[in-house]
N, C-alpha and C positions, 0 to 999 in steps of 0.2 A: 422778699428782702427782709432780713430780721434785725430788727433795728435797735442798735445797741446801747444799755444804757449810758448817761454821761454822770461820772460820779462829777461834774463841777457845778454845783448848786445853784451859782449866778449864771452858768450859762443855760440850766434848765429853768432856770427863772427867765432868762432872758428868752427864750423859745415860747412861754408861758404870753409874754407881752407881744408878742409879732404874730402868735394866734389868737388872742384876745382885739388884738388891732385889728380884726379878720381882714388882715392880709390872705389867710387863706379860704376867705367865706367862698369862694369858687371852685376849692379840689372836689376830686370827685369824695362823697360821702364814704365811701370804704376807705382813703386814705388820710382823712380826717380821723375816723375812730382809732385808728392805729396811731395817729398821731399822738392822740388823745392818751391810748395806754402806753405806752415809748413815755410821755410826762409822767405819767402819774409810778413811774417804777415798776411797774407787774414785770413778772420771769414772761420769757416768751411762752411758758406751759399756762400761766393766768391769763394770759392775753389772751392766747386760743381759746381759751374756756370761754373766758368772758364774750368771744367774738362768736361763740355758735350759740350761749346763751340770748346774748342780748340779741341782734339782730338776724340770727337764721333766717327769719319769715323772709325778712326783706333782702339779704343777699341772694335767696332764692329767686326773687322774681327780677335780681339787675344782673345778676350776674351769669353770664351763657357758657357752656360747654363745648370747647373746640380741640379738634383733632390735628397734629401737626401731619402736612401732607409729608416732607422731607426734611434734612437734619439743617440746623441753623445757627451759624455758631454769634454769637452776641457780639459786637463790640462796643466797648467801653462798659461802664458799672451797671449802666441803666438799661443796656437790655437784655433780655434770657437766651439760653442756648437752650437750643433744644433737638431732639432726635425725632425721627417718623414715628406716628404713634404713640407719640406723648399726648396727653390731655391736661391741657391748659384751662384756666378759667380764665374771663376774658372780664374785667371790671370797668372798661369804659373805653370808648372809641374816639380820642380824640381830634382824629383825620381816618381816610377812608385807607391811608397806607401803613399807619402806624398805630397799633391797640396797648393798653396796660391790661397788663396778664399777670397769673401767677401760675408758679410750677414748682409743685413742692415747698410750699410754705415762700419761696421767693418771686419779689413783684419787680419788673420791669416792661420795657416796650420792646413789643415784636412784630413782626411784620405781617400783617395782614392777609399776604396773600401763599403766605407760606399754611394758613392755617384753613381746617371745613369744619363748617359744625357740628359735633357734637357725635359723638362716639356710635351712637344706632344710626345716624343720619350718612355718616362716612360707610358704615358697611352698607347700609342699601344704594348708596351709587355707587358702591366702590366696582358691583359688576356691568354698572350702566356704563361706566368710564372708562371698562376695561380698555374699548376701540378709541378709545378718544387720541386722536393725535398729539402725540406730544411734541413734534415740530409745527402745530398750528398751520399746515399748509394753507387749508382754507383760507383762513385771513392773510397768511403770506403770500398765494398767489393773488388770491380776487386783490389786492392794493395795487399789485401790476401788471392787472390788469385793466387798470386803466390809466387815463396820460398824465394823471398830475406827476406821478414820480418820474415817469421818462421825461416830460417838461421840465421838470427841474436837471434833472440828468445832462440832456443834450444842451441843456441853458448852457450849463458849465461845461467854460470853453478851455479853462486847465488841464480838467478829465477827459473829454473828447480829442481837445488834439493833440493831448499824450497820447493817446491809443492810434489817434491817423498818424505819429509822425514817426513810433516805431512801425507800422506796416510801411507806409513807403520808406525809410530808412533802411530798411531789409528789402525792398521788393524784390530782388535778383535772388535773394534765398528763398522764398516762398516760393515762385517759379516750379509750377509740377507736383508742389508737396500738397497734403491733403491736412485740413486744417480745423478742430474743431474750436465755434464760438458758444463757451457755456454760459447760459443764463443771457441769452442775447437780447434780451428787452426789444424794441424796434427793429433791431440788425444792424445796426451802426456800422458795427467791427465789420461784419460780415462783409456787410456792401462795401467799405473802407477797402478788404483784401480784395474783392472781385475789380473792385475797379482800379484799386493802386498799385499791384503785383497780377501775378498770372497765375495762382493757385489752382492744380486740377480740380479739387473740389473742396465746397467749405459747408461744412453739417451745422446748421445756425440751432443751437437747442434752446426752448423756452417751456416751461412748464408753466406759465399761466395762460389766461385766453389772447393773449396779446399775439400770440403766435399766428392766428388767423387771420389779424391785420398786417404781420411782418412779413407774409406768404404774397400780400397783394403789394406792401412794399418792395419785394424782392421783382416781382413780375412788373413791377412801374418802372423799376430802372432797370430795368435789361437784364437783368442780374441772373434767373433763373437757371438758365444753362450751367452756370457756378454753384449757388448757391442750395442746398435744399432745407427746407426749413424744418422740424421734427419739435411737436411738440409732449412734451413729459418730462421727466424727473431724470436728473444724471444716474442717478442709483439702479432706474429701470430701461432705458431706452438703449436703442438694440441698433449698432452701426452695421455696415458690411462689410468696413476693413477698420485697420487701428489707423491713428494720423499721426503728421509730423509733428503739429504745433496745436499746442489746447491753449488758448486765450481765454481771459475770463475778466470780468469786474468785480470783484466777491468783495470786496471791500466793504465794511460798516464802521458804524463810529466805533473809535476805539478800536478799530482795527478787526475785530473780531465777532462785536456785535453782530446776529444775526446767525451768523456761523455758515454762512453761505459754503465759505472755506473747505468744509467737510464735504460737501456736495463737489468740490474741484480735485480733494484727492481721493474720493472715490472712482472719479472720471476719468482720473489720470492712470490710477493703476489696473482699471478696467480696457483704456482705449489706447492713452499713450505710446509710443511705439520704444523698441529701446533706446535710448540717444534724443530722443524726442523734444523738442525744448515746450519751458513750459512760459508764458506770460501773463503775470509778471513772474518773474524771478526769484525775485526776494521781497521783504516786507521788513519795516522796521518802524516799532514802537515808540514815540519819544514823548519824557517828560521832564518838565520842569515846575518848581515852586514859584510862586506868583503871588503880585498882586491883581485884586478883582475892587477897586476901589466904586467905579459906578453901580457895578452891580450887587455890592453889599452895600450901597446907600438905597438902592431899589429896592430892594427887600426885607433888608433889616432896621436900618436909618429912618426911614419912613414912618416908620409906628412911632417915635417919639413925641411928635408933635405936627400932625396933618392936623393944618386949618386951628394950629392954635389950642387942639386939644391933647388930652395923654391918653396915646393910646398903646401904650407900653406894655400892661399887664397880655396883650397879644405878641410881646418881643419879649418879654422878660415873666415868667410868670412864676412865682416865689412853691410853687407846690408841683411845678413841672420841670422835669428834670431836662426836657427836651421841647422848651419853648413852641408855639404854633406856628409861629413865623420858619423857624429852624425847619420842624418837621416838614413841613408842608413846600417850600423851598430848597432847600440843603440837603436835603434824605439823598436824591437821587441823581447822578450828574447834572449837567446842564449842559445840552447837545447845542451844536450848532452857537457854537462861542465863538468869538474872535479875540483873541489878546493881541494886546501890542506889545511891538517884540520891548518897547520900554516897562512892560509888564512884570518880564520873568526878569527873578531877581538874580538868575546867574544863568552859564549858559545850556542850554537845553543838552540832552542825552539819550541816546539809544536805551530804550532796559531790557528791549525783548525785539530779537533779530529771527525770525523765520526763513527757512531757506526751502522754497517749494517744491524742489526734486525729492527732499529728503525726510522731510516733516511728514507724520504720521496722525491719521483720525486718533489716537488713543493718546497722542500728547496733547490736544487741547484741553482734557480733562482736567489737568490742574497746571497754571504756569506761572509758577514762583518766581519772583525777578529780584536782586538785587544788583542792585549797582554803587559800580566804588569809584570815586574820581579824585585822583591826587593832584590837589591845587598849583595852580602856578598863575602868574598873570601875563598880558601884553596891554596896550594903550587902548586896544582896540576892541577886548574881551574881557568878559567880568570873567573867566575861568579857562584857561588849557585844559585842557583833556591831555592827561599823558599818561594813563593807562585804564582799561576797560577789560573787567575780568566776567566770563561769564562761564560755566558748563552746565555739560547736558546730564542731569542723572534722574532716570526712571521717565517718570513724566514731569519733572521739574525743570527749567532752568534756572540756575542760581549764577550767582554772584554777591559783591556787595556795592553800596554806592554811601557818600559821603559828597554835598554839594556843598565848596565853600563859597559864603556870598560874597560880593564885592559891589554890592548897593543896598543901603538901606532902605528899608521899606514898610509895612504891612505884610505878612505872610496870609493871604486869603485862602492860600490851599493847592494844589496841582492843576496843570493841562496838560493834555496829552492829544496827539497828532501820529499821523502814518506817513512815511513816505513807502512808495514801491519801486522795484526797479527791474526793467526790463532790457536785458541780454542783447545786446549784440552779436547777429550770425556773422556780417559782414567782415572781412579782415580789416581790423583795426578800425571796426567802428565805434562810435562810442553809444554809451547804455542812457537808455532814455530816463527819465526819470520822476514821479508824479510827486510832489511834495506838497502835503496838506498843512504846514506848518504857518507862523505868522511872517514869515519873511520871503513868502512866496506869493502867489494870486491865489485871495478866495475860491476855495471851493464850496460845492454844497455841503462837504461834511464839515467845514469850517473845523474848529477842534471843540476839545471835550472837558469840561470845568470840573473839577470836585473842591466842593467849598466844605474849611474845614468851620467846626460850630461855632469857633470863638476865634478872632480872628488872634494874629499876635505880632507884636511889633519886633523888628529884627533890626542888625546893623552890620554894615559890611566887618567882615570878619569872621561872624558864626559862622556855625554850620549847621546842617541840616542833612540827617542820614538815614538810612531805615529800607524798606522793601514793600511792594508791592506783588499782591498774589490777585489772579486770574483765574475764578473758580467757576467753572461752568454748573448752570444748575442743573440739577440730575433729573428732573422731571420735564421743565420745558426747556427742549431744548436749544431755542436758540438766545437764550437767555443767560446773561451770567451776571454777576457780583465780583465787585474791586473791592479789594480791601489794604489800604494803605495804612502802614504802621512808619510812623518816624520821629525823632529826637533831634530836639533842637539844643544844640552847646552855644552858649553864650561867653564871646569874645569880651564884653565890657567890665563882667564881675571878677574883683580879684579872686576871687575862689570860683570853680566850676559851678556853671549851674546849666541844668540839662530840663527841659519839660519834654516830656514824652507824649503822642499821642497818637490813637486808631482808630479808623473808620470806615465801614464797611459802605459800597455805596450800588444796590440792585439795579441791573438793567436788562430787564426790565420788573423781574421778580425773582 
């Protein structure tokens, strides 16, 4: 970051007293000396000088060497972009997720796990890693294999008897068809179609060790003769004919977390037969602006004054650009949320609609959302929806969106939720429907927070516009990063006034 001089004398006097008041006696020493020549006027060519003269020794022994694994694009001023195979210096670690770096003469925070240490140290693992999975199956399967996730799973009784109520809802089409269940944890579905339809047979797939117990599940309930159980990977395991119907639960938070997804249209376009149906159906994205008033007093509000003392400079910290509280909090969504639907301050919106017959492994790689909503009201709704534009170009989808509010509030930042929807065979039946939103019954995915750094006060009238992108990370892959960009126009000031803001949010790296 090169930091520029201010010809206003009083206010370089004035920076002079608020570092004197060592307000800043806690940055770290490398942004302190820079502080130091930024006052005293040195050209950025003096400043370098002076920074390898005076302190070399000692930047040597704080300051470490790291190597960017893949490309990273910053958002807002404070943090660096960077490309694979950059070399970063890493000047102080103030959380385990987020470091001050510099690259190329410029200092901001980046993310920790984007980066290895240190250029000799990167190429001698780099051919120890070559095998190293980068769907982490290890850790993906061994977690299901065992029960705390299916206990949570079969707990929720929205997700379960969505899935029993489209198989008996269709039982009469299932009748004969051959039916694969992907990623079948326990066998829930499996045993659901054996015992609530008449399916000739149903291929239960699991690729962690769970499948060994779901083999003694199937033979507990009679099942067997139906049912065969196949444990492996959708990408490798080997049927003896194609099937009618591929069902699956691929779902994570955010919809896409995890990316299970890409395992279901591999499956499909390997097993599925023509005409095949797939379940669910479709998928849809929704998000809305909100307030998160408890949980920005839990987290931020709280440093004020626990027990009578100031413990601010951990909320507010005058030489960090990204407070402790912030990073350590706010960097990453926050899973397993619940808003009230008195929450969102207008009303909620599809941004990104999935259609699983059609959808392609090479489109999750990047999916650009914008959405555009032209205002209207009723008694009953803070917003009509009266038109929703979206297309499909390359691996993007676009659109645009513009939320007007019609409740004042606190804008704490987005949530986001899935609902899915499952096809009816039957004539003139109707489509099941799993809805993870606030106005439905909790589920275990409950929804998805992103808190924006600072919060901001709104009033019915603005708006609030902008786009959300979907970027998968390119090395681990079930991993990805939301980055929400948006503008808020303000209804109160005679003149336009608009605050802009971005923010990227990893999940999980």
């Amino acid at each position: 970051m090169q930091l520029k001089k201010c010809c206003d004398d009083n206010f370089t006097a004035h920076l002079r007293r608020v570092y004197i008041s060592s307000e800043f006696t806690d940055a770290p020493s490398y942004f302190v000396k820079r502080f130091n020549l930024f006052l005293s006027g040195k050209t950025a060519g003096e400043s370098k000088s002076d920074m390898q003269t005076e302190n070399e020794e000692e930047e040597d022994a704080s300051v470490e060497e790291y190597v960017a694994l893949t490309n990273y694009t910053g958002s807002g001023s404070d943090q660096l972009s960077f490309s694979s195979g950059d070399t970063l210096l890493v000047h102080s670690k103030p959380s385990s997720e987020w470091w001050w770096a510099e690259l190329k003469g410029d200092i901001g925070y980046v993310p920790a796990s984007y980066l290895r240490q240190d250029a000799a140290a990167a190429a001698a693992e780099e051919e120890e890693e070559e095998d190293e999975d980068p769907w982490q199956d290890e850790e993906y399967f061994g977690s299901y294999g065992k029960l705390r996730l299916h206990l949570e799973m079969l707990s929720d009784k929205s997700r379960t008897e969505a899935y029993r109520q489209v198989i008996l809802s269709n039982s009469a089409s299932l009748r004969n068809k051959v039916v694969i269940d992907l990623g079948c944890g326990t066998g829930i579905i499996s045993l659901f179609c054996a015992q609530l339809a008449q399916p000739s047979e149903v291929f239960a797939v699991e690729a962690s060790s769970m499948a060994e117990y779901t083999r003694q599940l199937v033979k507990q309930n009679g099942c067997e003769a139906v049912v065969t159980v196949l444990q492996g990977r959708a990408e490798e395991i080997e049927l003896p004919e194609r099937v009618d119907v591929l069902v699956s639960e691929w779902m994570g938070n955010c919809l896409l977390f995890e990316f299970m997804v890409e395992s279901v249209l591999v499956a499909r376009d390997r097993w599925l037969k023509e005409g095949g149906v797939m379940w669910p159906s479709s998928a849809t994205l929704t998000l809305v602006p909100c307030q998160a008033n408890s949980y920005y007093a839990e987290k931020m509000a709280f440093w004020e004054q626990p027990y009578g003392l100031d413990f601010t400079p951990l909320q507010i910290n005058p030489w960090c650009y990204r407070p402790l509280a912030q990073q350590e909090f706010f960097t990453k969504p926050k899973f397993s949320h619940l808003i009230e639907p008195d929450d969102c301050l207008t009303t909620p919106c599809d941004v990104l609609c999935l259609d699983m017959y059609t959808l392609q492994v090479k489109d999750l790689e990047v999916l650009w959302v914008f959405l555009f909503i032209r205002n209207g009201s009723t008694p009953h709704t803070l917003v009509m929806v009266t038109n929703i534009a979206l297309c499909f170009i390359s691996q993007e989808i676009k659109g645009q969106f513009h939320f007007c509010l019609e409740k004042s509030g606190v804008f704490h930042g987005f949530t986001a939720w899935f609902t899915v929807h499952f096809e009816s065979l039957e004539t003139g039946g109707a489509t099941v429907e799993l809805n993870t939103g606030p106005n439905s019954e909790p589920t275990h995915w409950k929804q998805t927070l992103f808190m924006l750094d600072r919060p901001v006060s709104v009033f019915a009238g603005d708006s609030i516009s902008g786009n959300i992108l979907l970027r998968r990370n390119s090395v681990w892959r079930r991993h990805m990063t939301v980055t929400l960009h948006w503008s808020i126009n303000s209804s109160t000031e005679e003149t336009d006034t608009t605050q802009v803001g971005t923010k990227s949010f990893p999940m999980w790296r």
